[in-house]
C-alpha angles and dihedrals in degrees: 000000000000122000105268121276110218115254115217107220091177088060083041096061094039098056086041089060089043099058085041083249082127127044135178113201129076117312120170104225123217091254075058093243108141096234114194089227137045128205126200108169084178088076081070081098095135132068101247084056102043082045100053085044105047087045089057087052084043090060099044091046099056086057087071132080097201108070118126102133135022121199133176127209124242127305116344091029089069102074092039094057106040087048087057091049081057104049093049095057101045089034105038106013094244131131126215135182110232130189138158141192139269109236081215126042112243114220086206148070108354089353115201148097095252114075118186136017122021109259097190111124093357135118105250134195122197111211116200148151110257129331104225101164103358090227092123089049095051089054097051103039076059089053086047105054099039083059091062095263134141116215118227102187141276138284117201128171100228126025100197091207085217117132107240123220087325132020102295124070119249088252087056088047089049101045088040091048095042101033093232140123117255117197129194134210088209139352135215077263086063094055094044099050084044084060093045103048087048092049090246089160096160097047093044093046080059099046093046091054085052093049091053100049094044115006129115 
């Protein structure tokens, strides 16, 4: 592919506070730790934001070799992936097949779980939010694979740096179990040195504790 474009974390997370995606504060966690942010990728519901998104997964993805096809996971994973087709083809002048999966099978017409480009035989990457347990990504990686394809990897927008129910993080069980990259927009790091570099010492004293107590 292209040569990469640079990805600017510190814009990222701007835009991120801005749409409400990002928040700094208490929030109680499924798992029931108490985290000093919160991330909702779903609030990139306008097309600044989808934009600014899709263009980050653009520019990682130009720096792979191994991208012939892109998918994105039900629900949440289609916009995302169609946004970044079509970044890498207005961005970067490449372009690259996309498809994603039917939470439900249909019995008609082309029938299926798996809408858009064939996967069979390609090199696929899954892009996504955040991986949390891991659990979504292992179900469709099944999907993809009993449908012929090799996975390339996956491409998330946060990477929370937090060990999940042992000492790795759900992202390092899910590339040792599957044997496949996982990239990430922005980490746990990026937020902290955005908190820093703004003289947020209250926030990041937060974030460090929290660090401490669950990070990788």
């Amino acid at each position: 592919m292209t040569s990469p474009a640079q990805f600017n974390p510190q814009a990222f997370i701007e835009l991120a506070l801005s749409r409400g995606v990002l928040k700094f504060g208490e929030f109680t966690l499924k798992s029931g730790r108490v985290s000093p942010y919160f991330f909702n990728a779903g609030l990139l519901n306008d097309g600044e934001a989808l934009t600014l998104l899709a263009s980050g997964y653009a520019d990682k993805l130009t720096a792979c070799d191994n991208v012939e096809v892109i998918f994105g996971p039900a629900y949440k994973g289609i916009p995302f992936v169609a946004a970044t087709a079509v970044a890498l083809s207005q961005n970067h002048g490449v372009s690259v097949p996309w498809g994603f999966n039917r939470k439900e099978a249909k019995d008609h017409g082309e029938g299926g779980v798996l809408v858009g480009a064939s996967v069979a035989g390609k090199k696929v990457w899954i892009i996504d939010d955040v991986i949390t347990a891991g659990t979504a990504i292992r179900e469709v990686v099944t999907i993809l694979k009993n449908a012929g394809a090799q996975i390339a990897g996956v491409l998330v927008a946060l990477d929370r740096q937090e060990k999940g129910q042992g000492e790795l993080s759900a992202i390092q069980e899910v590339q040792k179990e599957l044997e496949i990259p996982v990239h990430a927009l922005i980490t746990m790091k990026d937020l902290m040195n955005f908190l820093d570099a703004k003289g947020e010492k209250e926030a990041l004293a937060k974030m460090e504790a929290y660090r401490v107590k669950y990070g990788i």
